[in-house]
C-alpha positions as CSV (number, residue, x, y, z in Angstrom):
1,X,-1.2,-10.2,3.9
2,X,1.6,-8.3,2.2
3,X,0.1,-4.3,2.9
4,X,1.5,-4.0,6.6
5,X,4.9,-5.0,5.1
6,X,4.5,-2.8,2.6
7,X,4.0,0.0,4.8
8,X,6.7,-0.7,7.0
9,X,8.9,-1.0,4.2
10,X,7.3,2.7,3.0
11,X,8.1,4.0,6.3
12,X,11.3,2.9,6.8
13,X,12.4,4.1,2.6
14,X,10.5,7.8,3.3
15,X,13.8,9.0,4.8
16,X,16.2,7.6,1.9
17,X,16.3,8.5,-1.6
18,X,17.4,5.3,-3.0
19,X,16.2,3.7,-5.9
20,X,13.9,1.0,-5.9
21,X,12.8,-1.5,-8.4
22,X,9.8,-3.8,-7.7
23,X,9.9,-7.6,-9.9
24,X,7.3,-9.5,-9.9
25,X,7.1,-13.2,-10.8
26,X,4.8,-16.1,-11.5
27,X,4.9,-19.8,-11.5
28,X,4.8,-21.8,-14.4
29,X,1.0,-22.3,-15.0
30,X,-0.3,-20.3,-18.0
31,X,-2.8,-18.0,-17.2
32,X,-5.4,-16.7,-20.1
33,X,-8.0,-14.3,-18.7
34,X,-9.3,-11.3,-20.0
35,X,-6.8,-9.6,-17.3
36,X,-3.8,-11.1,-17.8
37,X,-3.6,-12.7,-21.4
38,X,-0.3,-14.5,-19.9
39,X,2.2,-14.9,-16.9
40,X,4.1,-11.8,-18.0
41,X,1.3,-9.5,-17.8
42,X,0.5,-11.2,-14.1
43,X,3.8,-10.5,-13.3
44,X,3.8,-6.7,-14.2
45,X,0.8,-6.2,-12.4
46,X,2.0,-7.3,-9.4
47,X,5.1,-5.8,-9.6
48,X,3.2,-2.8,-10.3
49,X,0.7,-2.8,-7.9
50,X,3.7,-2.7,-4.9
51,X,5.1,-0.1,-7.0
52,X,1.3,1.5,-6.5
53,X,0.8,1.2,-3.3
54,X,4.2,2.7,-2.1
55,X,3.4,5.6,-4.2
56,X,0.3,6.1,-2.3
57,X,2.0,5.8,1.3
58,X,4.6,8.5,-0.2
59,X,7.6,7.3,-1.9
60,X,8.1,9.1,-5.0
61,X,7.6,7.6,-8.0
62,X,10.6,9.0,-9.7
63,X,12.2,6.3,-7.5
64,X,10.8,3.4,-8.4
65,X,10.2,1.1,-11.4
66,X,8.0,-2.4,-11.8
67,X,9.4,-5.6,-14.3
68,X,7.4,-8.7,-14.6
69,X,9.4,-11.7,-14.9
70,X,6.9,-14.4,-15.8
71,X,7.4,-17.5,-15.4
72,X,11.4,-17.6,-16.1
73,X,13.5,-16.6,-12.9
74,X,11.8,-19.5,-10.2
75,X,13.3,-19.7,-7.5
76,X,12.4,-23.1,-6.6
77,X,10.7,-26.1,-9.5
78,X,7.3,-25.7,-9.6
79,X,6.6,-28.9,-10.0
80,X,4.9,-29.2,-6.7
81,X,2.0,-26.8,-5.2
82,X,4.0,-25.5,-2.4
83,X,7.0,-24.7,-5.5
84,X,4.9,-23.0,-7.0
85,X,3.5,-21.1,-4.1
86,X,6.9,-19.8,-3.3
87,X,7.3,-18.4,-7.6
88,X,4.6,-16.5,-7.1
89,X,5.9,-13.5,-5.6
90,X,7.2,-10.1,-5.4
91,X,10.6,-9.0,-5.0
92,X,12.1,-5.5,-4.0
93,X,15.4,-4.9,-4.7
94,X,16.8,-1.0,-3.1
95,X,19.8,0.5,-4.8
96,X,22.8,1.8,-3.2
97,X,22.5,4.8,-5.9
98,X,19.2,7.5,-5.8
99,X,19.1,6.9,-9.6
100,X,17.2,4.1,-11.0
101,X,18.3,3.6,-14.5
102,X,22.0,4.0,-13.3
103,X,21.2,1.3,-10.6
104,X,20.1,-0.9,-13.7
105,X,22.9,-0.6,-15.4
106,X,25.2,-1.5,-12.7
């Protein structure tokens, strides 16, 4: 469901240089798979998988970085499936700045 916003969002960054950096974020279940060991590597990967996939409709890499979160910034208790729908989730944050590791330490 999220690849056509992706794209849009692809097209509409092509013709900036900000940075961007992708978070991604869990709820509070633990997960144990052979995958994902726990919520912070879930988190990375889909952080990282945004990250991807805007590579691949031609942002530069150079601009972008991924974090996983986990479990620990909800945005809502997760104490009810629909709270814990909304943790689960991807977040994009652009930069006013074209370099990333400034924009983090702003």
């Amino acid at each position: 469901e999220a690849l056509p916003i992706i794209e849009k969002i692809a097209r509409i960054m092509e013709s900036h240089d900000n940075a961007m950096l992708v978070e991604g974020h869990t709820d509070n279940i633990p997960i144990r798979s052979s995958s994902f060991p726990s919520n912070w590597e879930l988190s990375a990967a889909r952080a990282a998988s945004v990250v991807r996939y805007l590579s691949i409709e031609g942002i530069s890499p150079q601009r972008m970085g991924a974090m996983g979160y986990g479990e620990f910034r909800p945005v809502v208790r997760n104490d009810t499936p629909k709270g814990r729908l909304k943790n689960r989730r991807v977040v994009l944050l652009v930069s006013k700045s074209t370099d990333l590791r400034q924009s983090l330490m702003n």
